[in-house]
PyMOL CGO cylinders between C-alpha atoms (Angstrom):
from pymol import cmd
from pymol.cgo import CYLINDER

trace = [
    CYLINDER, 35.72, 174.72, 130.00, 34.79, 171.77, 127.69, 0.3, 1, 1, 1, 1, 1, 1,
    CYLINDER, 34.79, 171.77, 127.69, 36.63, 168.90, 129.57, 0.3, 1, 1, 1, 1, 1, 1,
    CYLINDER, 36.63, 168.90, 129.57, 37.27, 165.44, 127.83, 0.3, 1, 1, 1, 1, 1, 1,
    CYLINDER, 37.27, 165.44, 127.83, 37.48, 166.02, 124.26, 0.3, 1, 1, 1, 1, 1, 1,
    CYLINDER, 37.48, 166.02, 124.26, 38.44, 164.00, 121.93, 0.3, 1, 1, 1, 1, 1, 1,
    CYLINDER, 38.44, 164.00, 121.93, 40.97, 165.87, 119.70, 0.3, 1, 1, 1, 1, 1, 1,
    CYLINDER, 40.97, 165.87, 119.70, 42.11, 164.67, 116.26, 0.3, 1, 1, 1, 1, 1, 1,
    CYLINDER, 42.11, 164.67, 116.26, 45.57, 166.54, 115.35, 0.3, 1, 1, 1, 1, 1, 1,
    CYLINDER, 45.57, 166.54, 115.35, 46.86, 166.59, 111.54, 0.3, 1, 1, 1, 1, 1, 1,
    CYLINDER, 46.86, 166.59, 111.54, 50.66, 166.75, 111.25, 0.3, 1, 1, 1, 1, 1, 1,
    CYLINDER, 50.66, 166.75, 111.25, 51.07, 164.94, 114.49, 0.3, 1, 1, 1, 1, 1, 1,
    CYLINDER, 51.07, 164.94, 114.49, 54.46, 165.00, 114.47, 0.3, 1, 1, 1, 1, 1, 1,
    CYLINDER, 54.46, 165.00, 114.47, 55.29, 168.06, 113.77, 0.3, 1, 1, 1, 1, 1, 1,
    CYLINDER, 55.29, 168.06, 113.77, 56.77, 170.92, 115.91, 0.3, 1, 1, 1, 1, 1, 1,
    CYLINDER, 56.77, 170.92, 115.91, 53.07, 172.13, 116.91, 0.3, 1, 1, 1, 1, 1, 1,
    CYLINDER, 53.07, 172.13, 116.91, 51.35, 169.08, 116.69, 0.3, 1, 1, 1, 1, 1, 1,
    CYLINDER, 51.35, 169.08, 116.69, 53.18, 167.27, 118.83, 0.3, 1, 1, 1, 1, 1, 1,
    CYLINDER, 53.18, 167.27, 118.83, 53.10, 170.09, 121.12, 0.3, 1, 1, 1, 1, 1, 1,
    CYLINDER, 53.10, 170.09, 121.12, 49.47, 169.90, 120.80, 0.3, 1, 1, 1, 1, 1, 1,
    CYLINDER, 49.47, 169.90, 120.80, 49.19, 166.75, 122.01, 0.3, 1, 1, 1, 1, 1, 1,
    CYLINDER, 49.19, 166.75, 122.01, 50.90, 166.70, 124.92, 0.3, 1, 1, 1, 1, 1, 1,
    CYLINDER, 50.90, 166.70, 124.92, 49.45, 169.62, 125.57, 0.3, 1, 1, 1, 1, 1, 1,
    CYLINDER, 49.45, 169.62, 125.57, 45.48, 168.14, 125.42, 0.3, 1, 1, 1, 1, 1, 1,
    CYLINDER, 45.48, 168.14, 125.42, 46.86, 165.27, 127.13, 0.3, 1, 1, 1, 1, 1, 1,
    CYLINDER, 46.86, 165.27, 127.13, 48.07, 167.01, 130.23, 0.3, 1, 1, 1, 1, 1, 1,
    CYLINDER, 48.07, 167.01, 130.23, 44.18, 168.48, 130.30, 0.3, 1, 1, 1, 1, 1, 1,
    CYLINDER, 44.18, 168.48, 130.30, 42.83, 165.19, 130.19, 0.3, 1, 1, 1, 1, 1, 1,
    CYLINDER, 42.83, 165.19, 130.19, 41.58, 164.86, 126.49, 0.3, 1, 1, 1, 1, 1, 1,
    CYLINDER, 41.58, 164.86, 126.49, 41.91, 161.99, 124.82, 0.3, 1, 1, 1, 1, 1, 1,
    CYLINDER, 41.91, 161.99, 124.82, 43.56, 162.67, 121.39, 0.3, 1, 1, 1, 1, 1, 1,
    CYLINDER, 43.56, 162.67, 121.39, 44.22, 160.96, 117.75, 0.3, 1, 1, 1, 1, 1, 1,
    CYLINDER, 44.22, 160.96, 117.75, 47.58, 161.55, 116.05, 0.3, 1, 1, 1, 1, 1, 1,
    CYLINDER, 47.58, 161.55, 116.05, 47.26, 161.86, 111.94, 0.3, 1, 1, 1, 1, 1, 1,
    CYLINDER, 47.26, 161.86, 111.94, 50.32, 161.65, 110.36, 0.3, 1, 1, 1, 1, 1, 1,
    CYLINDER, 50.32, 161.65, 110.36, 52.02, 159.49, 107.70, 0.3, 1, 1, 1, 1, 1, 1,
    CYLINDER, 52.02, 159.49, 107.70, 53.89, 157.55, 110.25, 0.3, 1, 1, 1, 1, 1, 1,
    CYLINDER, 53.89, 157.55, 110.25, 52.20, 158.35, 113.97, 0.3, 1, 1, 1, 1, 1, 1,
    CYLINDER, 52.20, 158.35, 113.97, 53.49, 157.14, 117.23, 0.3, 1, 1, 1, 1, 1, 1,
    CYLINDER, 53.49, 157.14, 117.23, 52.79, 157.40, 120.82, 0.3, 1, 1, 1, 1, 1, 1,
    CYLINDER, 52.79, 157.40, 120.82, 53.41, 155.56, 123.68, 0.3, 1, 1, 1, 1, 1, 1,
    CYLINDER, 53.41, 155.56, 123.68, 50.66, 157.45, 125.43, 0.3, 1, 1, 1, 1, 1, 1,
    CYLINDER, 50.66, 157.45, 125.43, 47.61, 154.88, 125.90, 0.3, 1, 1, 1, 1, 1, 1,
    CYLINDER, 47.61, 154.88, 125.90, 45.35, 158.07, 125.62, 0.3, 1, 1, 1, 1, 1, 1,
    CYLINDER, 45.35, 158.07, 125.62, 46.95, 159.11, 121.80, 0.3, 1, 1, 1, 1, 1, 1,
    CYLINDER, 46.95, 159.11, 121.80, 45.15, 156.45, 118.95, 0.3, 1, 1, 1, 1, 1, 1,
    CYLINDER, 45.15, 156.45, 118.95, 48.01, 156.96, 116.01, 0.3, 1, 1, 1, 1, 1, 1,
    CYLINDER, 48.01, 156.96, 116.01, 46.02, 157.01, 112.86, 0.3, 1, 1, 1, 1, 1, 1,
    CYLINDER, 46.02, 157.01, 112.86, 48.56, 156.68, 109.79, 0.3, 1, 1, 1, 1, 1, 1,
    CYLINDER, 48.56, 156.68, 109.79, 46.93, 158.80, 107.24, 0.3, 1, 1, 1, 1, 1, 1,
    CYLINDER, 46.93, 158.80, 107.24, 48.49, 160.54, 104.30, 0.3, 1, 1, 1, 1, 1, 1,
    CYLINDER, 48.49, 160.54, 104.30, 47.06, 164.50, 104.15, 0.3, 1, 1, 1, 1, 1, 1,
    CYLINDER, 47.06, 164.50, 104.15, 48.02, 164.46, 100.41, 0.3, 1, 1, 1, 1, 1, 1,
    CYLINDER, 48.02, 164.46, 100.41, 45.18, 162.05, 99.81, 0.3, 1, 1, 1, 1, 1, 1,
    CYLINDER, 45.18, 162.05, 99.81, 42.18, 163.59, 100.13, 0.3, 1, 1, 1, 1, 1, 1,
    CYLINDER, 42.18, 163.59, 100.13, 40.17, 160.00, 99.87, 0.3, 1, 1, 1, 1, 1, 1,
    CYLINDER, 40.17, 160.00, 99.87, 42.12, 158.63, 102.82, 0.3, 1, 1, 1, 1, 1, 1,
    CYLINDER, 42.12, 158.63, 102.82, 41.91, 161.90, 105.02, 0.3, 1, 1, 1, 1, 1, 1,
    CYLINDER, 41.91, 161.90, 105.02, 38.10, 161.98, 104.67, 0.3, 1, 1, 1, 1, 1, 1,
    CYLINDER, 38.10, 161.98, 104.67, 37.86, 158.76, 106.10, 0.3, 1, 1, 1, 1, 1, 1,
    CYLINDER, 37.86, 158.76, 106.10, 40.35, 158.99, 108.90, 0.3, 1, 1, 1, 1, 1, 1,
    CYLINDER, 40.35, 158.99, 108.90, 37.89, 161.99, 109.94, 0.3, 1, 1, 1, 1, 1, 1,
    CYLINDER, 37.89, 161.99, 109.94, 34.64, 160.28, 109.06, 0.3, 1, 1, 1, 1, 1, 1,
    CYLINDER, 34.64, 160.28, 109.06, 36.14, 157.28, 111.31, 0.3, 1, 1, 1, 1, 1, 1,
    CYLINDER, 36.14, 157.28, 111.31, 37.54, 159.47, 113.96, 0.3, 1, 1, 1, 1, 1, 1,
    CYLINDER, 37.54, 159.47, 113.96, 34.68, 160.31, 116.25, 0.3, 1, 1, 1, 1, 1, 1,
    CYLINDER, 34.68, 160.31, 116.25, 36.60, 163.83, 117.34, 0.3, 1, 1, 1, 1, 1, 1,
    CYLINDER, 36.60, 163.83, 117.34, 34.76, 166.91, 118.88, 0.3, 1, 1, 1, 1, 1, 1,
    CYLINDER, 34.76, 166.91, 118.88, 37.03, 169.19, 116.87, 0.3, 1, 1, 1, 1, 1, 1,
    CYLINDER, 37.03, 169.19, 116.87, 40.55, 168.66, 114.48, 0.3, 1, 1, 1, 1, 1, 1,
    CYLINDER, 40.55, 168.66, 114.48, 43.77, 170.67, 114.57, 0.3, 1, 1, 1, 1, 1, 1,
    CYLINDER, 43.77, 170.67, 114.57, 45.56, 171.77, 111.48, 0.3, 1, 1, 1, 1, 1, 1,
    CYLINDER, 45.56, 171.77, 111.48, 49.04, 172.11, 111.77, 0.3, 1, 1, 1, 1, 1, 1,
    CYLINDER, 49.04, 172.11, 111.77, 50.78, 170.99, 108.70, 0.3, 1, 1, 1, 1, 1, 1,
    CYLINDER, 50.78, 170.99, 108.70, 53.75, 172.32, 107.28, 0.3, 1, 1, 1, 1, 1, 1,
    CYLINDER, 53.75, 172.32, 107.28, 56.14, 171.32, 104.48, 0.3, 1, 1, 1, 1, 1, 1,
    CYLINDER, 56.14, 171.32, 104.48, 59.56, 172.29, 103.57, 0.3, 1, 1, 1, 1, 1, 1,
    CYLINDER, 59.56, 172.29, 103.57, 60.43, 173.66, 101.36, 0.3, 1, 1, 1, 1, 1, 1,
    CYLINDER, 60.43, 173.66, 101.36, 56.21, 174.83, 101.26, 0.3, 1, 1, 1, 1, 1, 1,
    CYLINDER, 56.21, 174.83, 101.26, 53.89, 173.85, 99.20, 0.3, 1, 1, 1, 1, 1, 1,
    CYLINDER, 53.89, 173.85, 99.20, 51.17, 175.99, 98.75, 0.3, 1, 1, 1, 1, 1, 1,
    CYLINDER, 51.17, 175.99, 98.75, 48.56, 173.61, 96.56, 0.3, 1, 1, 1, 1, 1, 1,
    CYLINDER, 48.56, 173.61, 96.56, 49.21, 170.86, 99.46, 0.3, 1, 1, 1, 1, 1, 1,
    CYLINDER, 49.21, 170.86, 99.46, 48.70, 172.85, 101.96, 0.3, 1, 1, 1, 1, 1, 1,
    CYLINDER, 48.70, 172.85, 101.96, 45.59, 174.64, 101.31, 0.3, 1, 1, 1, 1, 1, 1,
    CYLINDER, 45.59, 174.64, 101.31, 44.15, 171.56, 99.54, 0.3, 1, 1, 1, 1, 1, 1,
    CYLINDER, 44.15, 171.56, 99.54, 44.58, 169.86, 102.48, 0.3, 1, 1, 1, 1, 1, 1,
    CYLINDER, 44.58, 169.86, 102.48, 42.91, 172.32, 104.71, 0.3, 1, 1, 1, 1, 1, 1,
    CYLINDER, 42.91, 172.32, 104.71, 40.22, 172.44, 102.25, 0.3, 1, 1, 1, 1, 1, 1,
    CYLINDER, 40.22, 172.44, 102.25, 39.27, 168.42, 102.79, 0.3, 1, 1, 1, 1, 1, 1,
    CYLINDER, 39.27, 168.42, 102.79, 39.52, 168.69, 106.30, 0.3, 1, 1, 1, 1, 1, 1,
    CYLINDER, 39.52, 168.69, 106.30, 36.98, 171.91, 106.21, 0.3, 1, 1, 1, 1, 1, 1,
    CYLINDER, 36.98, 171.91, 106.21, 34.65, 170.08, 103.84, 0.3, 1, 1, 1, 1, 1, 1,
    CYLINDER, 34.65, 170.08, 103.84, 34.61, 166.88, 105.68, 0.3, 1, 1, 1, 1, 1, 1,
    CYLINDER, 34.61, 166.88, 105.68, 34.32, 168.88, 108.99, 0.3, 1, 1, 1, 1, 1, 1,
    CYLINDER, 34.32, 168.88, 108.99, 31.34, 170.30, 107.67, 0.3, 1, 1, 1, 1, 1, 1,
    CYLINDER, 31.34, 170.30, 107.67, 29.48, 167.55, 107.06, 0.3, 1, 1, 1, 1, 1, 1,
    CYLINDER, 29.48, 167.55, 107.06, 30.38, 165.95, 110.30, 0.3, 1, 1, 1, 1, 1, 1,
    CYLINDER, 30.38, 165.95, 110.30, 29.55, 168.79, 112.30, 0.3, 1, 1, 1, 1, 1, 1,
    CYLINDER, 29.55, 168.79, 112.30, 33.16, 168.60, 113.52, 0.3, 1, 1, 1, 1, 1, 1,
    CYLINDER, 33.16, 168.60, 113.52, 34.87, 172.26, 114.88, 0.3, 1, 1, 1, 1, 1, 1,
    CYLINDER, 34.87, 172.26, 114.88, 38.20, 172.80, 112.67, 0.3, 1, 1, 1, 1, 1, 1,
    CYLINDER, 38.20, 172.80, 112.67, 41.54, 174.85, 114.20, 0.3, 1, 1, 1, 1, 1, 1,
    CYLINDER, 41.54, 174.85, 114.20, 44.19, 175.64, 111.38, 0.3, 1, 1, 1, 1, 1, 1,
    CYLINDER, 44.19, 175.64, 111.38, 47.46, 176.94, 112.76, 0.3, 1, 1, 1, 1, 1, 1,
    CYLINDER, 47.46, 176.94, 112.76, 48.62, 179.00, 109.86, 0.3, 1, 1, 1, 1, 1, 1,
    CYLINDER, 48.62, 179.00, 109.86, 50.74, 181.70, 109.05, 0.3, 1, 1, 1, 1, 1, 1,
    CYLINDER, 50.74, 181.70, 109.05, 51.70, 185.05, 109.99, 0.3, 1, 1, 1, 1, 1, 1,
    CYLINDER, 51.70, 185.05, 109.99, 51.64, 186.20, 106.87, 0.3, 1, 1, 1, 1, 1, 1,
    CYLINDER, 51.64, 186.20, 106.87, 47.62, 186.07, 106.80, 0.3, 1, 1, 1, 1, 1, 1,
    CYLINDER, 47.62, 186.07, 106.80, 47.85, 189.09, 109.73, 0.3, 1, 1, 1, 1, 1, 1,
    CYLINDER, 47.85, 189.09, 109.73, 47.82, 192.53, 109.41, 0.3, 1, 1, 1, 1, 1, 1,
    CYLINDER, 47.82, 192.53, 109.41, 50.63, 194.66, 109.88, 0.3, 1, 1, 1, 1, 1, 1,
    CYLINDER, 50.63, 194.66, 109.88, 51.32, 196.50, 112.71, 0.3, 1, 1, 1, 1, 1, 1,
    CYLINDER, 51.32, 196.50, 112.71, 50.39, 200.55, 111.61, 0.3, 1, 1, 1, 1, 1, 1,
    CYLINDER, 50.39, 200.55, 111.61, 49.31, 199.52, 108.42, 0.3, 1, 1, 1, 1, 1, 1,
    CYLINDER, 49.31, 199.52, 108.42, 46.49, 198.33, 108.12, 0.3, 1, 1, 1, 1, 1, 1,
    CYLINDER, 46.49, 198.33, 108.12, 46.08, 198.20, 104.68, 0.3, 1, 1, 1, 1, 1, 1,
    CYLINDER, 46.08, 198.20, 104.68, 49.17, 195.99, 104.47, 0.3, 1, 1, 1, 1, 1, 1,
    CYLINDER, 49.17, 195.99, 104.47, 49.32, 192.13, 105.39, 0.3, 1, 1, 1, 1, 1, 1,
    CYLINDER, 49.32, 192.13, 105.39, 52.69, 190.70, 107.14, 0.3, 1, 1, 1, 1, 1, 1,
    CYLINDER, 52.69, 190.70, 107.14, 53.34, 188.51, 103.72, 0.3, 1, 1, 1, 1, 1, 1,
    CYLINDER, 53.34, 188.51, 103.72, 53.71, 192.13, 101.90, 0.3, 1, 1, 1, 1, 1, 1,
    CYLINDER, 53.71, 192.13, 101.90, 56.21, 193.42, 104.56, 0.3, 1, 1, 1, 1, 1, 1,
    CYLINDER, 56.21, 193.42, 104.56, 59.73, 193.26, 104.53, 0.3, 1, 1, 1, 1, 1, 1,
    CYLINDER, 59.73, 193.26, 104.53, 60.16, 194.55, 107.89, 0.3, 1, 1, 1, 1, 1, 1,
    CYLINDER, 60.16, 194.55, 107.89, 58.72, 191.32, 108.50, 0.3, 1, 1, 1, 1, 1, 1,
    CYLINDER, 58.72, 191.32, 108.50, 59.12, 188.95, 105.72, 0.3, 1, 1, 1, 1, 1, 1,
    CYLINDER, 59.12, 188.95, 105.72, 62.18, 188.63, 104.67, 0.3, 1, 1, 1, 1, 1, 1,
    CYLINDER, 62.18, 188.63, 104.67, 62.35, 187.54, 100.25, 0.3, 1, 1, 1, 1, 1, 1,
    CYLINDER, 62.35, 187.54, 100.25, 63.26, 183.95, 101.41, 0.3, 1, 1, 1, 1, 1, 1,
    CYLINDER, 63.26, 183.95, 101.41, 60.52, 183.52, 102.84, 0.3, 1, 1, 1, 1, 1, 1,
    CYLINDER, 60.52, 183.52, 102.84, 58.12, 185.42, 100.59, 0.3, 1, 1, 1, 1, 1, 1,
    CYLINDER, 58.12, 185.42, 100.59, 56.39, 182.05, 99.40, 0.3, 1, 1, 1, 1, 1, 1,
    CYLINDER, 56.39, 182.05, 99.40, 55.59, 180.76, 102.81, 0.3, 1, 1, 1, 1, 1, 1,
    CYLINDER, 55.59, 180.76, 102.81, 54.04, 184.26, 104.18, 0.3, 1, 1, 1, 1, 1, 1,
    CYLINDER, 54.04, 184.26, 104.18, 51.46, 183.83, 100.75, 0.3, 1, 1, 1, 1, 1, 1,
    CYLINDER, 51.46, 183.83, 100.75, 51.09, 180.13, 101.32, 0.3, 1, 1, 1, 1, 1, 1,
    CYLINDER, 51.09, 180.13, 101.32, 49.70, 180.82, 104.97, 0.3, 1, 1, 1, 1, 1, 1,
    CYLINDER, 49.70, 180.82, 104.97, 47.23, 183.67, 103.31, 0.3, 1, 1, 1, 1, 1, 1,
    CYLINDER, 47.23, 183.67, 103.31, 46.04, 181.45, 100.45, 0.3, 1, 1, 1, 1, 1, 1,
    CYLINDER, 46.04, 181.45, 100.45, 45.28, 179.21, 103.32, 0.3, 1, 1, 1, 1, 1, 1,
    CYLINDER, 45.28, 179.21, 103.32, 43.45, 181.44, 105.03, 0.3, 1, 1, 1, 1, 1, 1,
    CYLINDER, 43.45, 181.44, 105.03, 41.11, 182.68, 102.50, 0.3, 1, 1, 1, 1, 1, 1,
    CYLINDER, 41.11, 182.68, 102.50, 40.50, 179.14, 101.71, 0.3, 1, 1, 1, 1, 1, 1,
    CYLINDER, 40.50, 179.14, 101.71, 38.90, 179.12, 105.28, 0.3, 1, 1, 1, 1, 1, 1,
    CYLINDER, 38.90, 179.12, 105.28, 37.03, 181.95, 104.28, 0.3, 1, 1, 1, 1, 1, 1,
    CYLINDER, 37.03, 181.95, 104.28, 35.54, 180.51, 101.89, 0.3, 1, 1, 1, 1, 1, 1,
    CYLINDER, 35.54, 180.51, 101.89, 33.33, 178.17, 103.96, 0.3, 1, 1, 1, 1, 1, 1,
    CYLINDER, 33.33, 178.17, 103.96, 31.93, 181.01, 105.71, 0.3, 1, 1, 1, 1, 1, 1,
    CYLINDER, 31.93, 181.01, 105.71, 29.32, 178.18, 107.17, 0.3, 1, 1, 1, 1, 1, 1,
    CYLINDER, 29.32, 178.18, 107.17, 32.05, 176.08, 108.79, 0.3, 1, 1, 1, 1, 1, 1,
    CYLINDER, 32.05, 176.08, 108.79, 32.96, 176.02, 112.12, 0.3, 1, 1, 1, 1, 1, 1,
    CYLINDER, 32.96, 176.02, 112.12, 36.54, 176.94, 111.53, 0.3, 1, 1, 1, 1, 1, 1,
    CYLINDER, 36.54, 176.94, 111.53, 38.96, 179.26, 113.43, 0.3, 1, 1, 1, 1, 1, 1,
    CYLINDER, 38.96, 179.26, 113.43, 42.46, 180.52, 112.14, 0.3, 1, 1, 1, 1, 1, 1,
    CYLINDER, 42.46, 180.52, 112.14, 45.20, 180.87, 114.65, 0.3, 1, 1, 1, 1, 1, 1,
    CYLINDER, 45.20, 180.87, 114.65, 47.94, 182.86, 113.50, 0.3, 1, 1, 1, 1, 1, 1,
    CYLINDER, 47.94, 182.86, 113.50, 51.49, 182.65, 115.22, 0.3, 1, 1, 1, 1, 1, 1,
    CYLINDER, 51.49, 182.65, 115.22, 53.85, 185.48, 115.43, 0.3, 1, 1, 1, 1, 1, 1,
    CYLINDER, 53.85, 185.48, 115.43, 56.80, 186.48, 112.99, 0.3, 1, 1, 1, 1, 1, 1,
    CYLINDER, 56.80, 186.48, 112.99, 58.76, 183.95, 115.18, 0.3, 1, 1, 1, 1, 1, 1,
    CYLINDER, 58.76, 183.95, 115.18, 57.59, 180.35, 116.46, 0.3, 1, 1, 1, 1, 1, 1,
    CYLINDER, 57.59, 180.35, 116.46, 60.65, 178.18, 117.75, 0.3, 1, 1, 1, 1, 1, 1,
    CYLINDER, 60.65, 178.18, 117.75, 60.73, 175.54, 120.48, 0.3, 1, 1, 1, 1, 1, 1,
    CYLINDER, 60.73, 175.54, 120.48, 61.40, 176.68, 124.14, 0.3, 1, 1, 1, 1, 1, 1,
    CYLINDER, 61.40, 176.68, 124.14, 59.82, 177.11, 127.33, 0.3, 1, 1, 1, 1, 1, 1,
    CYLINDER, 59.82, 177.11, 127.33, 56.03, 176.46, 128.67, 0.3, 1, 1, 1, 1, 1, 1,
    CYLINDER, 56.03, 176.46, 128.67, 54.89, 179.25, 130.48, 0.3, 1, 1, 1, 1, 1, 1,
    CYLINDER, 54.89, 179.25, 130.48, 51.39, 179.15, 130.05, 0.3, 1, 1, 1, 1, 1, 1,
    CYLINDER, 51.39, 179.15, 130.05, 51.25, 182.56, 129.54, 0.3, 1, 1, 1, 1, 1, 1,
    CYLINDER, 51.25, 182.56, 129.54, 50.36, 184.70, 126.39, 0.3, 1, 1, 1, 1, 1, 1,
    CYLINDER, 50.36, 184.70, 126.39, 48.89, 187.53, 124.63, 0.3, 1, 1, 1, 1, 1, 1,
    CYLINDER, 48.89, 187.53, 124.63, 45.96, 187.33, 122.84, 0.3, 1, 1, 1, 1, 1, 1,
    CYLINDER, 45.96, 187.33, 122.84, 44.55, 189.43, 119.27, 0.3, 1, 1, 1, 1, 1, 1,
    CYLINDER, 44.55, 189.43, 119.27, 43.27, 188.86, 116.35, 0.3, 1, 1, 1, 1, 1, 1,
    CYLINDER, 43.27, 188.86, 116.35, 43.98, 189.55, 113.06, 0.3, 1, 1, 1, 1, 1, 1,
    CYLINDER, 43.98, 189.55, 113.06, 46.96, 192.12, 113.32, 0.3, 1, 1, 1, 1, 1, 1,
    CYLINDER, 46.96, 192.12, 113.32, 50.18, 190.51, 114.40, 0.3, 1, 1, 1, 1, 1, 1,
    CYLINDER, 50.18, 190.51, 114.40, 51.50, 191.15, 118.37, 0.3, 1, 1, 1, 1, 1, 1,
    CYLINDER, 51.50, 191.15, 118.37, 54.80, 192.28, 119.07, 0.3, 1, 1, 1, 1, 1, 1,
    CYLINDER, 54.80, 192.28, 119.07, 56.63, 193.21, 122.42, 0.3, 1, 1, 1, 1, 1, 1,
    CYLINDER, 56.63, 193.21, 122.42, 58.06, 196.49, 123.82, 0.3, 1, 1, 1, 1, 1, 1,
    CYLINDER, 58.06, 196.49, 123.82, 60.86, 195.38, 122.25, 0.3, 1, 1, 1, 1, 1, 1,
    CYLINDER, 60.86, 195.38, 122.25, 59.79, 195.21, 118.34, 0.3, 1, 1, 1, 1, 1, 1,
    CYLINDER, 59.79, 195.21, 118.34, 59.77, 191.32, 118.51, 0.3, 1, 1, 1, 1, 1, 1,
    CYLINDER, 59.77, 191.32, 118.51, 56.67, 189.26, 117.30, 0.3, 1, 1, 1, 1, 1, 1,
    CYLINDER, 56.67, 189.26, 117.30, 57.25, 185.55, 118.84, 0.3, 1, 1, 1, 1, 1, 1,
    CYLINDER, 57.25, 185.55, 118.84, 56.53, 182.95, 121.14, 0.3, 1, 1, 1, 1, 1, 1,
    CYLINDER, 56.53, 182.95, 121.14, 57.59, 179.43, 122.15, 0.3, 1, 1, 1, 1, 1, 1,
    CYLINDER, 57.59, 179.43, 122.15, 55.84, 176.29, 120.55, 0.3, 1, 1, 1, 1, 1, 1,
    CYLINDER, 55.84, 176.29, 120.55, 54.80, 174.91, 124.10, 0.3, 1, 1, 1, 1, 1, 1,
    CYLINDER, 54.80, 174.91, 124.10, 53.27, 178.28, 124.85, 0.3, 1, 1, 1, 1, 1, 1,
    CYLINDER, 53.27, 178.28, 124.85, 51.55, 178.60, 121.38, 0.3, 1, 1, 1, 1, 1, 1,
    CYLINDER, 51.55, 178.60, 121.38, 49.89, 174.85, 121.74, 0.3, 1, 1, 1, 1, 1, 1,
    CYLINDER, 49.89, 174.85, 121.74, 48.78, 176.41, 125.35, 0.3, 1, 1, 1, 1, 1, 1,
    CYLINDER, 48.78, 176.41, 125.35, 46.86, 178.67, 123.16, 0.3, 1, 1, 1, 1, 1, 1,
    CYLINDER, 46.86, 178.67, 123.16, 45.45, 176.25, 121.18, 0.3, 1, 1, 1, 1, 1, 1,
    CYLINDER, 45.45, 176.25, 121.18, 44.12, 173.90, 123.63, 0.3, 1, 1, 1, 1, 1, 1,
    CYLINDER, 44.12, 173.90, 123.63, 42.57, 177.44, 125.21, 0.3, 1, 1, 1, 1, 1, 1,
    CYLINDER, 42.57, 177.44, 125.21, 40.52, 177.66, 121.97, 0.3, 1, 1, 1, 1, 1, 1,
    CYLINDER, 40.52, 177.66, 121.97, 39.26, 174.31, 121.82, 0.3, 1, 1, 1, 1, 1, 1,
    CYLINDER, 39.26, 174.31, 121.82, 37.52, 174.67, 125.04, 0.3, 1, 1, 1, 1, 1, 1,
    CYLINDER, 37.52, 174.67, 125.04, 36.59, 178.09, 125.28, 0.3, 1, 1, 1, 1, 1, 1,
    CYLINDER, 36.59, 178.09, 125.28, 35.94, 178.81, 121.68, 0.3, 1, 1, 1, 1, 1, 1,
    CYLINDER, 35.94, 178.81, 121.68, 36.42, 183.08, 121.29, 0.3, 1, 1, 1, 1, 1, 1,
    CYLINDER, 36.42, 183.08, 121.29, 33.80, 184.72, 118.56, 0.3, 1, 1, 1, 1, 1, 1,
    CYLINDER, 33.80, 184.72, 118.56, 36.59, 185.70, 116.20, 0.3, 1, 1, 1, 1, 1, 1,
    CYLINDER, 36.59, 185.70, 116.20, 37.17, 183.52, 112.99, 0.3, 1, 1, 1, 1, 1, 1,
    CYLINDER, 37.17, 183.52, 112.99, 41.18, 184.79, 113.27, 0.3, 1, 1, 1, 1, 1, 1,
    CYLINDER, 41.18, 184.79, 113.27, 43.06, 185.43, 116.17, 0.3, 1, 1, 1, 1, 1, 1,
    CYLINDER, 43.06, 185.43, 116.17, 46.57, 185.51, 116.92, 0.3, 1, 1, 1, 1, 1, 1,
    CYLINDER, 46.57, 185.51, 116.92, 49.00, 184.81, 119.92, 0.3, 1, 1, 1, 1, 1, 1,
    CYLINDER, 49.00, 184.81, 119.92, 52.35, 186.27, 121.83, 0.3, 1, 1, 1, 1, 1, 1,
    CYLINDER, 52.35, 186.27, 121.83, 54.34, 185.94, 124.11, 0.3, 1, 1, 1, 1, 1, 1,
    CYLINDER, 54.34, 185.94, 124.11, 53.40, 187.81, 127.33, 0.3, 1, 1, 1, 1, 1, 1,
]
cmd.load_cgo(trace, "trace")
């Protein structure tokens, strides 16, 4: 276990993010909050107001940050693919040079489907319902935009078909890059249990460059 880490997380305030937070704090790390308007009342969470659209401002908050290793976990509605993975792509490049370890929560979409291999989540309607067709490809362009810093030290964690807010169990099922579903056909898992995962990763790093989670 790599105890007292100090964990930058980008889109603090999101559903994840904030997860992951409280999540790394409860272990002890201490943890800095990007996000256009961060809070915490947590003396062990530095808020660090940074705008991910701005690629200038980004690379500083990261050159200035001092982390061990950032989270990505940004997500816009209604998505916006060019934001997203040129986002991901500063924080990779600047994580590079800074010999910093990067953690993108993406998509689903990037996984393989279950009994088909040859077919990704994003090009499954079992899965992906039309609606949500542009999110699914936004989460692969993402991921191949990892993929193309095949020097970094990046991982990809991919949720299942269904991440909502619920319960911490601390509890999960680990893959990697085909998606997990249950006895029952369903591919999910809570938010709390998915940031359990995360904080797992950051301090016992796995060898695979894309895993995946579900609930237990």
């Amino acid at each position: 276990m790599n105890a007292g880490m100090r964990i930058a997380v980008l889109g603090a305030s999101g559903m994840v993010g904030s997860r992951v937070i409280e999540e790394a704090r409860a272990r002890g790390h201490e943890v800095l909050a990007l996000s256009r308007k961060p809070a915490s009342d947590d003396p062990g969470v530095t808020p660090v107001a940074v705008d991910a659209d701005d690629p200038d401002a980004l690379r500083a908050a990261l050159a200035a940050s001092a982390a061990d290793t950032v989270v990505v976990s940004l997500r816009t509605m209604p998505v916006d693919q060019e934001f997203l993975v040129g986002a991901t792509r500063t924080v990779l490049d600047s994580a590079a040079r800074l010999g910093i370890r990067v953690l993108v929560v993406g998509g689903a979409g990037a996984l393989r489907s279950p009994g088909h291999e040859d077919l990704l989540v994003a090009d499954d309607l079992a899965y992906v319902p039309a609606a949500v067709t542009a999110v699914a490809a936004a989460g692969v362009a993402q991921l191949r935009a990892c993929q193309e810093h095949p020097g970094g030290d990046w991982v990809y964690l991919s949720p299942p078909a269904l991440l909502e807010p619920g319960t911490r169990t601390g509890r999960y099922r680990r893959g990697t890059d085909t998606l997990l579903t249950g006895a029952d056909g369903r591919s999910w898992i809570s938010a709390e249990d998915l940031a359990v995962a995360v904080v797992d990763e950051l301090e016992s790093p796995g060898p695979q460059r894309h895993i995946t989670v579900a609930a237990a």
